[in-house]
C-alpha positions in Angstrom: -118.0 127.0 27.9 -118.3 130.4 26.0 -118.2 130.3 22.3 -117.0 133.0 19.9 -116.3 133.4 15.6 -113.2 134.5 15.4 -111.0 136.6 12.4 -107.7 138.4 12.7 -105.8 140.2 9.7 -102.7 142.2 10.0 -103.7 145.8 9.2 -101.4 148.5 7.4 -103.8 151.7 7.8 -106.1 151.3 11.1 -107.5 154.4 10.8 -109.1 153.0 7.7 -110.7 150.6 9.9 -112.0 153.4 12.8 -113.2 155.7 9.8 -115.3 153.0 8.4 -116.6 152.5 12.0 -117.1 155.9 12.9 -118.7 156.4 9.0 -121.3 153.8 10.1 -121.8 155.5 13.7 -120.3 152.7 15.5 -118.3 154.4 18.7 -115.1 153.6 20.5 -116.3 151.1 23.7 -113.1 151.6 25.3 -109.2 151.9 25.1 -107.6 148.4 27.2 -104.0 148.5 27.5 -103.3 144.8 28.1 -100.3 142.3 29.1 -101.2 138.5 28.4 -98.8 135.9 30.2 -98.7 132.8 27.8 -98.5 129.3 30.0 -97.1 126.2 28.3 -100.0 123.7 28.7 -101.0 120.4 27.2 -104.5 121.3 25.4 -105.8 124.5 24.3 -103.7 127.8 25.2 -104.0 129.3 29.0 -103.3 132.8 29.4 -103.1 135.6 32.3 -104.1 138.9 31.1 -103.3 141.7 33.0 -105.3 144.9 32.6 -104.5 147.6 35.1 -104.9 146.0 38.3 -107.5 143.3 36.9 -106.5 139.6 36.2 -108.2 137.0 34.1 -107.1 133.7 33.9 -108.6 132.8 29.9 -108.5 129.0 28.6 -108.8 128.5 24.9 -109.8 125.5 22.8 -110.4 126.4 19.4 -109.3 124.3 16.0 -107.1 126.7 13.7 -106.9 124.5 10.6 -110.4 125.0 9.3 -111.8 127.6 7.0 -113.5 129.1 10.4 -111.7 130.0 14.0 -114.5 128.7 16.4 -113.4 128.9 19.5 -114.3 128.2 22.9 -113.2 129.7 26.0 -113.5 130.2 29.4 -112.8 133.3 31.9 -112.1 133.4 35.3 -111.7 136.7 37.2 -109.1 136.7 40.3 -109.5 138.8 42.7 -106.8 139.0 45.4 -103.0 138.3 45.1 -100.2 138.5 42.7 -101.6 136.4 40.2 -98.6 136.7 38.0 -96.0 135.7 40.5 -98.4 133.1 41.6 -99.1 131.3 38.1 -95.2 131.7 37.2 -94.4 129.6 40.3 -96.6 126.6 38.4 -96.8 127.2 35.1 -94.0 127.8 32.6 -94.2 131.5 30.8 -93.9 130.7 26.9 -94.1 134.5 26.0 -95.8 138.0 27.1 -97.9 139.6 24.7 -98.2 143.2 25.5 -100.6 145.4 22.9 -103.4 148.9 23.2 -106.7 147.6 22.0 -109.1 149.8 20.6 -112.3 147.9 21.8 -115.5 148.6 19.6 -118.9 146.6 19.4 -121.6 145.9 16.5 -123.9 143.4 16.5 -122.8 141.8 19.7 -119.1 141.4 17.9 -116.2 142.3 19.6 -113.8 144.8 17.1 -110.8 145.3 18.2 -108.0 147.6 16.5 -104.5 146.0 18.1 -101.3 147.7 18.3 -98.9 144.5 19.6 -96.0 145.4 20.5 -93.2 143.9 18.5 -95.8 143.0 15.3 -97.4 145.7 14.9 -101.1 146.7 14.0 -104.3 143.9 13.6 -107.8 144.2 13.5 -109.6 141.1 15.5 -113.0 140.1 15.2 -114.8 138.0 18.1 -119.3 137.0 17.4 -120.2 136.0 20.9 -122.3 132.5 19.7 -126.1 133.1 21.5 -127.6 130.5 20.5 -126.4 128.6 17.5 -124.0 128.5 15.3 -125.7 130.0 12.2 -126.8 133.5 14.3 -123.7 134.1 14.6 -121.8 133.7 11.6 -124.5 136.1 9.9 -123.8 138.4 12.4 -120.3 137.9 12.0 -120.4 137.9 8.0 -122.4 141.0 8.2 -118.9 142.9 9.8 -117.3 141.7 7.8 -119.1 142.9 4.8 -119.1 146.3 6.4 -115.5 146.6 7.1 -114.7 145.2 3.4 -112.6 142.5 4.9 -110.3 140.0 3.0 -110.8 136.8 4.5 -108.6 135.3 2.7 -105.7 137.6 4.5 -106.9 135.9 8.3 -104.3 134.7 10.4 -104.8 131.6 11.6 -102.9 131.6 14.9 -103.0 133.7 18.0 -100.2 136.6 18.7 -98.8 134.3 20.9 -97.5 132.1 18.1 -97.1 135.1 16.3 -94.2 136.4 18.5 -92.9 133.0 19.2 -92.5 132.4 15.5 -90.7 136.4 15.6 -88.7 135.4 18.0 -87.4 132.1 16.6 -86.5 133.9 13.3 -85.1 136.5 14.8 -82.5 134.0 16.7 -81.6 132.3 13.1 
């Protein structure tokens, strides 16, 4: 199973964010516009995300009470079908997360600049573990560092929770 170091903070400005990249000569990867199809599961969280006409079936175990988000994961492509009729018929949908991601990439750490619909803006952070642990979270520290990020403003949680938490407010 994959392994990743994981931070997300709510951004106000993200062009503060891409000028700090682009100051430091770190380019745009690619623009994903993305639907991911929340299952209700017992362990972990499974999701379908939907990117143009590709589907990936993602499974995450990762422990969001410690000071770190280590999580571990695992991606399966499918290739053929309607994967999203097909997993509705099994699973039950617990929400639909639909956001643009900016995707960027410094020192094998996925940056992403979020626009999620119905929360707004985020920045996401995601070290790809190569080895061990330690590689990695100076790898990871070092982004950090660069981007002058406030880890005490992290969100502990994935947008999934974040809009079902919306959502049950808004119905109160």
């Amino acid at each position: 199973m994959a392994q990743n170091l994981e931070l997300k903070i709510k951004l106000e400005s993200p062009e503060i964010v891409e000028l700090i990249l682009k100051e430091n000569e770190v380019q745009l990867s690619e623009i994903l516009n993305q639907k991911d199809i929340y299952y209700s599961i017992v362990n972990g969280l499974l999701k379908l995300r939907v990117e143009g006409d590709k589907y990936f079936l993602i499974k995450y175990l990762r422990d969001e009470s410690g000071n770190d988000r280590w999580s571990n994961y695992e991606i399966i492509q499918l290739t053929n079908g309607d994967a999203e009729n097909f997993l509705s018929d099994i699973f039950n949908v617990e929400t639909t997360v639909i956001k643009t991601r900016k995707l960027f990439w410094l020192l094998n750490t996925r940056i992403h600049i979020d626009e999620v619909e119905n929360l707004g803006n985020f920045l996401e952070l995601e070290t790809i573990v190569e080895g061990d642990k330690k590689d990695a979270r100076n790898r990871f520290d070092k982004v950090v560092e660069l981007l002058n990020l406030d880890l005490s403003k992290q969100i502990k949680c994935s947008y999934r929770d974040l809009l079902l938490e919306k959502m049950n407010n808004d119905t109160h």
